[in-house]
VMD Tcl script that builds the backbone (N, CA, C; Angstrom):
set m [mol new atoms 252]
animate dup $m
set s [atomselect $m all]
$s set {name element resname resid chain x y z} {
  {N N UNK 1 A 101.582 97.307 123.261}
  {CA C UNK 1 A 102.657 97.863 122.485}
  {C C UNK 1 A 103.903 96.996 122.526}
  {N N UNK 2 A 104.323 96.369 123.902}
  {CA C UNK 2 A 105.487 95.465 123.561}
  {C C UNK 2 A 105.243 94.743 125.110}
  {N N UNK 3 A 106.478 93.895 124.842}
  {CA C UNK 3 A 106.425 92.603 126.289}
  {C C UNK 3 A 108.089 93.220 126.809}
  {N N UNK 4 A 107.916 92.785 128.290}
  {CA C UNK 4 A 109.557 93.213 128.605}
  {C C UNK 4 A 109.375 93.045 129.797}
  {N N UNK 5 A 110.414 93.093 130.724}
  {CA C UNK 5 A 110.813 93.274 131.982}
  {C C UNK 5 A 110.754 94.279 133.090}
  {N N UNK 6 A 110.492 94.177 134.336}
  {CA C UNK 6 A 110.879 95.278 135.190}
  {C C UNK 6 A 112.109 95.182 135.582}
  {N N UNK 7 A 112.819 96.140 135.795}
  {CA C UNK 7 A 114.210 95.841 136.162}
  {C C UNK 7 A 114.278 96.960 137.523}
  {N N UNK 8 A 114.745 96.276 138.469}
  {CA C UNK 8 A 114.466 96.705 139.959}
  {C C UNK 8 A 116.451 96.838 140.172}
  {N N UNK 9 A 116.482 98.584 140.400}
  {CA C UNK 9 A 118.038 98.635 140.781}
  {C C UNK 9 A 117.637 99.068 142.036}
  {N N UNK 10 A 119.031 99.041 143.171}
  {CA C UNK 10 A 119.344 99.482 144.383}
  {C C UNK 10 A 119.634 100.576 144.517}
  {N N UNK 11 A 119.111 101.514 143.796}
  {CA C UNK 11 A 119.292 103.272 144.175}
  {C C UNK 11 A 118.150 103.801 144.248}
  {N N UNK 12 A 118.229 104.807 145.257}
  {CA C UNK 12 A 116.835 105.689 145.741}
  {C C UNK 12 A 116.322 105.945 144.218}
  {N N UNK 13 A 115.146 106.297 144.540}
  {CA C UNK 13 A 114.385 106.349 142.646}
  {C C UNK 13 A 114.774 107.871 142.566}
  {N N UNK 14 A 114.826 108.791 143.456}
  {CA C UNK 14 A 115.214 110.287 142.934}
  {C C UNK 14 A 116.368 110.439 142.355}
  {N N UNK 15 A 117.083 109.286 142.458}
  {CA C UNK 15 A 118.855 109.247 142.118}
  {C C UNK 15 A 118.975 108.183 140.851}
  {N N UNK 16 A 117.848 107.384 140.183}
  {CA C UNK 16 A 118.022 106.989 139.077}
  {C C UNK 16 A 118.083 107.331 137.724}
  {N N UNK 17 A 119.002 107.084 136.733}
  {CA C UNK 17 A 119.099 107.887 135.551}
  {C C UNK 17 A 118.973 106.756 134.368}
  {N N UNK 18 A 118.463 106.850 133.193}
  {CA C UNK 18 A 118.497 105.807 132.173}
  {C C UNK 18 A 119.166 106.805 130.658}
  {N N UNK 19 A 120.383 106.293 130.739}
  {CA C UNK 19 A 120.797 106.831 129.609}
  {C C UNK 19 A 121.355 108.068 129.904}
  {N N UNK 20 A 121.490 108.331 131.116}
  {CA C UNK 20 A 121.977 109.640 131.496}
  {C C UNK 20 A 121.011 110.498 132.329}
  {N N UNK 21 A 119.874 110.355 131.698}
  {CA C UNK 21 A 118.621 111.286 131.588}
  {C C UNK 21 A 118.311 110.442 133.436}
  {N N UNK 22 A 117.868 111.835 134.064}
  {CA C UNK 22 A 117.319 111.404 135.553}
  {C C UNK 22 A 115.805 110.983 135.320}
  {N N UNK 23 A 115.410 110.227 136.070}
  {CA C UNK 23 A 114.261 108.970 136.072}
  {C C UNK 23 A 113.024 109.477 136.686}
  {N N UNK 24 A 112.092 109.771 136.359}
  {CA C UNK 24 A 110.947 110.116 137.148}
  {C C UNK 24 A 110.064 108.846 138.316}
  {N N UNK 25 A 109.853 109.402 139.264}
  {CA C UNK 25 A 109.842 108.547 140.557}
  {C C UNK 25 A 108.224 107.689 139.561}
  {N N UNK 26 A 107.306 108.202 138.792}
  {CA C UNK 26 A 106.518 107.658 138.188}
  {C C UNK 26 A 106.512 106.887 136.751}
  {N N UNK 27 A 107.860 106.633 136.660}
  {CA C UNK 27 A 108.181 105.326 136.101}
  {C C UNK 27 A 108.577 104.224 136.738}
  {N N UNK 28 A 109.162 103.647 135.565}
  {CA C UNK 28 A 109.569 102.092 136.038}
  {C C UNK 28 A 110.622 102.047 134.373}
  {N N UNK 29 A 111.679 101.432 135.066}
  {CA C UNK 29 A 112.827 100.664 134.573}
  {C C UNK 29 A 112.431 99.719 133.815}
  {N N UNK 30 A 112.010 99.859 132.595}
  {CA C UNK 30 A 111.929 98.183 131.337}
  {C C UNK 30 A 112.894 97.925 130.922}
  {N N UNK 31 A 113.232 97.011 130.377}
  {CA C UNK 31 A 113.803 96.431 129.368}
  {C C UNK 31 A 112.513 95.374 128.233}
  {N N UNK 32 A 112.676 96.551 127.191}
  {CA C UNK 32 A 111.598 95.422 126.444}
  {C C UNK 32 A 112.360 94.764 125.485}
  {N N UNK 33 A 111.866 93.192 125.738}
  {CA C UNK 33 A 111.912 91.975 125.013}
  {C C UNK 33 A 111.247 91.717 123.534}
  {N N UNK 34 A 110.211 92.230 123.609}
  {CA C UNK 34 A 109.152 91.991 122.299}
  {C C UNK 34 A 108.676 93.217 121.728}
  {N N UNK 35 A 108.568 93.300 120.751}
  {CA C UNK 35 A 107.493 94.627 120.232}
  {C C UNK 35 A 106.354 94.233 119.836}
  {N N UNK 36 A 105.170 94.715 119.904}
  {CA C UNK 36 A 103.838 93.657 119.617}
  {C C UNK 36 A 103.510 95.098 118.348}
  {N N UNK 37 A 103.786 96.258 119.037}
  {CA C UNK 37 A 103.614 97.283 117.723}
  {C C UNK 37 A 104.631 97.916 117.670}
  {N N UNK 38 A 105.855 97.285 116.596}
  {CA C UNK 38 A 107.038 98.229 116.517}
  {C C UNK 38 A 106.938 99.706 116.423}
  {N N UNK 39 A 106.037 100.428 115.502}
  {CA C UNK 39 A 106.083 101.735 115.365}
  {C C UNK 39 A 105.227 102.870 116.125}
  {N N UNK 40 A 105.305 102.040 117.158}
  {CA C UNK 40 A 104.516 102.833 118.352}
  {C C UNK 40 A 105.936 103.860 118.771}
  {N N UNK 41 A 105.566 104.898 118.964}
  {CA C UNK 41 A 106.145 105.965 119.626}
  {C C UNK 41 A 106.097 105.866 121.056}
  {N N UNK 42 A 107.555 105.866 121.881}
  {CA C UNK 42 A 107.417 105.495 123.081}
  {C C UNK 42 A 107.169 106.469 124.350}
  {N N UNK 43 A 106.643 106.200 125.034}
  {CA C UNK 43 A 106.147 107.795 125.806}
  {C C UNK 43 A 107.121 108.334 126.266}
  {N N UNK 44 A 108.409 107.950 126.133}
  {CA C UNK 44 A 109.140 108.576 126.624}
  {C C UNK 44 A 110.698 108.389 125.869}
  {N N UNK 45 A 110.893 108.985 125.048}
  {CA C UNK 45 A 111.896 108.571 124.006}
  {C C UNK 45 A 113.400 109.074 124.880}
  {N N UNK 46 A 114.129 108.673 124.384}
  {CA C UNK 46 A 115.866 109.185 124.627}
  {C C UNK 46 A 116.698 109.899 123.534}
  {N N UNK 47 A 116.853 110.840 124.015}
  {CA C UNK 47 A 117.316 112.166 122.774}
  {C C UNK 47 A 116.945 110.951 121.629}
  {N N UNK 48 A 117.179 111.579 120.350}
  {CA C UNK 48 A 116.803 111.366 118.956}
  {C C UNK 48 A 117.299 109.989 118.400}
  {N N UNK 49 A 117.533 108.764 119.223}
  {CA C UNK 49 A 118.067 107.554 118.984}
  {C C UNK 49 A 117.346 106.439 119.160}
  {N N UNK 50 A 115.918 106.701 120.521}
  {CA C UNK 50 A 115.439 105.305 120.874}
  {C C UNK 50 A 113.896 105.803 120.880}
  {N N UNK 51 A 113.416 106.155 119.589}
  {CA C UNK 51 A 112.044 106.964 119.645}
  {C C UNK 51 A 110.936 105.648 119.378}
  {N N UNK 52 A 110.742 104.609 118.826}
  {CA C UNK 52 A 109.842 103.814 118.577}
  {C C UNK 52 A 110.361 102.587 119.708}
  {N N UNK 53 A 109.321 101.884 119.953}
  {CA C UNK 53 A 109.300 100.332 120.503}
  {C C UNK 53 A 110.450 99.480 120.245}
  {N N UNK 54 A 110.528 99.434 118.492}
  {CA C UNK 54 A 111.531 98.499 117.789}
  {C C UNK 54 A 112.428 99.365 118.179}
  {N N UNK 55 A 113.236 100.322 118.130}
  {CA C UNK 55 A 114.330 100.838 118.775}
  {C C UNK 55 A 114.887 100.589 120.143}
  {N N UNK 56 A 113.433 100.577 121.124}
  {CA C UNK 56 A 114.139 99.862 122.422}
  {C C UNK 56 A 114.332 98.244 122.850}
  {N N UNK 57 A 114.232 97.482 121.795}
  {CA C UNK 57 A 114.618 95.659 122.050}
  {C C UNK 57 A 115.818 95.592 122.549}
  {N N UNK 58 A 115.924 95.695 123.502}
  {CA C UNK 58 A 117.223 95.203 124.565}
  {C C UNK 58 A 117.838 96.276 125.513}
  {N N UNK 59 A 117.322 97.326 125.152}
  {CA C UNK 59 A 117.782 98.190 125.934}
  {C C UNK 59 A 117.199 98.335 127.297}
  {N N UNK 60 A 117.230 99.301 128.283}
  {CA C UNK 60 A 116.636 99.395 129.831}
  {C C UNK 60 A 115.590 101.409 128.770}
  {N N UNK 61 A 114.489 101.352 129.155}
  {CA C UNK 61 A 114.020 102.462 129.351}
  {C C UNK 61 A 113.021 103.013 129.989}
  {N N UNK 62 A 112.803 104.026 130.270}
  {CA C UNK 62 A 111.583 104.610 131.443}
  {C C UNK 62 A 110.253 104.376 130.853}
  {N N UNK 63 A 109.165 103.555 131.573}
  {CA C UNK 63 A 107.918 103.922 131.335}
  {C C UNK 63 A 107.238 104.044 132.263}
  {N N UNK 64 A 106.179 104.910 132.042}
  {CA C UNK 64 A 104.858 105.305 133.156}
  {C C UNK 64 A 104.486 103.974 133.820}
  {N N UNK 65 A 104.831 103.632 135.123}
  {CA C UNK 65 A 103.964 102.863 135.597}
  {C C UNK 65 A 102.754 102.693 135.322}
  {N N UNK 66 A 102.081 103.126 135.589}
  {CA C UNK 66 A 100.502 103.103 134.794}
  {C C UNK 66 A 100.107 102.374 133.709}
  {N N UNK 67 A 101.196 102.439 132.627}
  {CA C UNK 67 A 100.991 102.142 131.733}
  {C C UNK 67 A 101.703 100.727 131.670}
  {N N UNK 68 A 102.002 100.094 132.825}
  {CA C UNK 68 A 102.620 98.291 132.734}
  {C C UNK 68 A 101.369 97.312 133.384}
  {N N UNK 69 A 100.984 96.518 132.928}
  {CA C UNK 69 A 100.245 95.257 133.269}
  {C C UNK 69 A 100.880 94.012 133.181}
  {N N UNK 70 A 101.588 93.860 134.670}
  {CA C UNK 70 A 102.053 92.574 135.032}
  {C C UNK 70 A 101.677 91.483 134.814}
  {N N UNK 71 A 102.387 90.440 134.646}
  {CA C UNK 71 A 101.501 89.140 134.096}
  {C C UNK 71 A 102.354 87.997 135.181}
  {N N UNK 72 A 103.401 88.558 135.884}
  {CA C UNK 72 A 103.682 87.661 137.050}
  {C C UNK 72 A 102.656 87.530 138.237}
  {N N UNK 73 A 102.470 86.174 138.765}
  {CA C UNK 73 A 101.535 85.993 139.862}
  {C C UNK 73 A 102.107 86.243 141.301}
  {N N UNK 74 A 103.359 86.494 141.194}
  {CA C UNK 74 A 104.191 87.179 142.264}
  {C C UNK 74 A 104.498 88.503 142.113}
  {N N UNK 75 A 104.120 89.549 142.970}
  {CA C UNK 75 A 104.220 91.320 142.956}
  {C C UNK 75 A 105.547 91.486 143.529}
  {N N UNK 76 A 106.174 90.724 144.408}
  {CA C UNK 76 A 107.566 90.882 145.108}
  {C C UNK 76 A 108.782 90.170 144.126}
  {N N UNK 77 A 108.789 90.020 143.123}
  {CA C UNK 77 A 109.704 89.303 141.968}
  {C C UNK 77 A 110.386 90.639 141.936}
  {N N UNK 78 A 112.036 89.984 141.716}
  {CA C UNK 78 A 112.928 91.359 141.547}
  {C C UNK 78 A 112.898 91.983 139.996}
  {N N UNK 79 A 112.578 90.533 138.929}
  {CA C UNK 79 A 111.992 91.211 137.689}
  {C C UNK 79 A 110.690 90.255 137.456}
  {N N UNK 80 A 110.366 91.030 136.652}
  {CA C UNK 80 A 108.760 90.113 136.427}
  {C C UNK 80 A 108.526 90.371 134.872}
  {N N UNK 81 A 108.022 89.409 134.193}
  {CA C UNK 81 A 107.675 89.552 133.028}
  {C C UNK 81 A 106.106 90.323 132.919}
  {N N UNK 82 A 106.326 91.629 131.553}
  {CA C UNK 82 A 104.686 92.703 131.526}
  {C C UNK 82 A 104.555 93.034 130.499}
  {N N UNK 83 A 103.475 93.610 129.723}
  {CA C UNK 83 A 103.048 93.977 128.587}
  {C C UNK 83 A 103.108 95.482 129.079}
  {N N UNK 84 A 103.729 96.108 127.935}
  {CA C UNK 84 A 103.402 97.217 128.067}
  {C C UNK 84 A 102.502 97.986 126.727}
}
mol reanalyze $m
mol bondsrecalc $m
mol representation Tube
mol addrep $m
């Protein structure tokens, strides 16, 4: 669906918020870079503003871990480039 970043902050994960909205400990912090399918619906949209892929290019938003496949050969990188 798209290419992007992990973005690793210094706050307990029960205390992280994206956009306001509090962070589920079973995400992860993106920032996506690429859209590979802009009109993919994102699993996890932000009130009525950042609902497709192409809506989040540059922004930070929550996705299911699960659903990231790293493509860095280092797991301890503070960001790492992933397909999501």
């Amino acid at each position: 669906m798209a290419e992007g970043t992990i973005i690793q902050v210094d706050v307990e994960s029960c205390k992280q918020t994206i956009h306001g909205v509090p962070m589920a400990e079973e995400n992860a912090r993106v920032s996506i870079t690429k859209s590979i399918v802009a009109n993919a619906l994102l699993p996890i949209p932000i009130n009525d503003e950042i609902l497709f892929v192409r809506d989040a290019i540059g922004t930070c938003i929550a996705w299911p871990r699960d659903w990231v496949i790293s493509t860095a050969a280092d797991a301890n990188v503070i960001s790492k480039s992933i397909k999501l």
